[in-house]
C-alpha positions in Angstrom: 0.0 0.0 0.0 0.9 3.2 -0.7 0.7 5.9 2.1 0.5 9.1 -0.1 1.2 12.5 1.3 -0.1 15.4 -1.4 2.5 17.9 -0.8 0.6 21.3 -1.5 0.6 24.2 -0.3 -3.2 24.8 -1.0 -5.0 22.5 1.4 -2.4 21.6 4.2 -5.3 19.2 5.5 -3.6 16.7 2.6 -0.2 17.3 3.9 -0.2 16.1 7.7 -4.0 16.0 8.7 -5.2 12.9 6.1 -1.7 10.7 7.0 -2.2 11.9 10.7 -5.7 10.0 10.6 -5.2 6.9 8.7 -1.7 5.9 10.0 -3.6 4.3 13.2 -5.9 2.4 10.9 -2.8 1.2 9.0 -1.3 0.0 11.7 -4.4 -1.8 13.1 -5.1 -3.5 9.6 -1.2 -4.4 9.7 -0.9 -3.4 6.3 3.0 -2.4 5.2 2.8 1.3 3.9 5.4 2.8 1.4 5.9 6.5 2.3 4.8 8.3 -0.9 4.8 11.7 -1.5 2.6 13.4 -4.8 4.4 16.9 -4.8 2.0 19.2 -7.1 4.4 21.5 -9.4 2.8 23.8 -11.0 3.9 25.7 -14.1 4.2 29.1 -15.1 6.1 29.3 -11.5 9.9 30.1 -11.0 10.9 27.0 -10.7 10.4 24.6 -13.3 9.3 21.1 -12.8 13.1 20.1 -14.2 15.0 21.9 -11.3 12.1 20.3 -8.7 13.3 16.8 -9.6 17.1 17.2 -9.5 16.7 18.8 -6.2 14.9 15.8 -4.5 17.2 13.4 -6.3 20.2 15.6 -4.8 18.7 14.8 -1.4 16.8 11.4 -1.5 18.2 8.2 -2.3 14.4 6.5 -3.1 13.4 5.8 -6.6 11.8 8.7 -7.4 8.4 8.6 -10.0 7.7 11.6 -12.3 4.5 12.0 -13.9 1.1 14.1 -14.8 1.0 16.5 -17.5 3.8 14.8 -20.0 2.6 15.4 -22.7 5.4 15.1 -25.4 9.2 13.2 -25.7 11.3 15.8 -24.8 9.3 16.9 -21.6 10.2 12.9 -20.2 13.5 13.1 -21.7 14.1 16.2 -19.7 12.7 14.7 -16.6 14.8 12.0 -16.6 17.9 13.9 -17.1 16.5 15.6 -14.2 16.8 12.4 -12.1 13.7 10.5 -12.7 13.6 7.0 -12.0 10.1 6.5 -13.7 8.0 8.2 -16.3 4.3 8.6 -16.4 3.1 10.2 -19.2 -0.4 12.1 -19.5 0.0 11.6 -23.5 1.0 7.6 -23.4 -2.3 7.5 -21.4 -4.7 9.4 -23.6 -3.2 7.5 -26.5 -1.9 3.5 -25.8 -0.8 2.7 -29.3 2.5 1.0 -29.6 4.6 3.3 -31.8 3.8 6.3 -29.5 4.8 4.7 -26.5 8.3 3.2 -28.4 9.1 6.8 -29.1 8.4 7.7 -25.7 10.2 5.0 -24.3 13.4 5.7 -26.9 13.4 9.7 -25.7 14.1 8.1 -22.0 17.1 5.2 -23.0 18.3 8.2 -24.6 18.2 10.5 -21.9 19.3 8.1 -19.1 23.1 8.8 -18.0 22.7 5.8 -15.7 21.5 2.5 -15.7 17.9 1.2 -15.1 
């Protein structure tokens, strides 16, 4: 299971007062939780999403998934260079055909300075 933690500065009550109520529950269920965050990055801000990503790869040693709003190849490739671990892309979901998602998955071999 993953316990999610929206990170948002717009409704704090999805920050600490959601986890803060269902970690007893958890714990009573005995269920094993993942710490997950889902950090909302907006555009049109002063930070782009890019320099969000190598920032929390610079401090967190987790695999760290990237996703929502891709919407073309070089927007994954960039988040990868960034320091994604894993790709989710709005477009490969609004449109499953197999020679999109190659090129999408080509732009991120590409892009990766590491290994998988």
């Amino acid at each position: 299971m993953l316990f999610l933690s929206v990170v948002s500065g717009r409704n704090p009550a999805y920050l600490f007062g959601q986890p803060v109520h269902a970690a007893p529950l958890i714990r009573r269920l005995g269920l094993e939780a993942n710490s997950t965050a889902y950090m909302l990055v907006e555009s049109g801000r002063a930070t782009t999403p890019e320099e969000v990503i190598a920032a929390i790869r610079e401090v967190g040693a987790r695999p760290l998934a990237v996703g929502g709003g891709l919407r073309t190849p070089d927007e994954v490739a960039r988040s990868v260079r960034a320091g994604a671990d894993l790709v989710v892309g709005t477009a490969v979901e609004q449109r499953p055909d197999a020679a999109y998602i190659t090129e999408f998955a080509a732009v991120v071999h590409e892009a990766v300075p590491r290994p998988l």
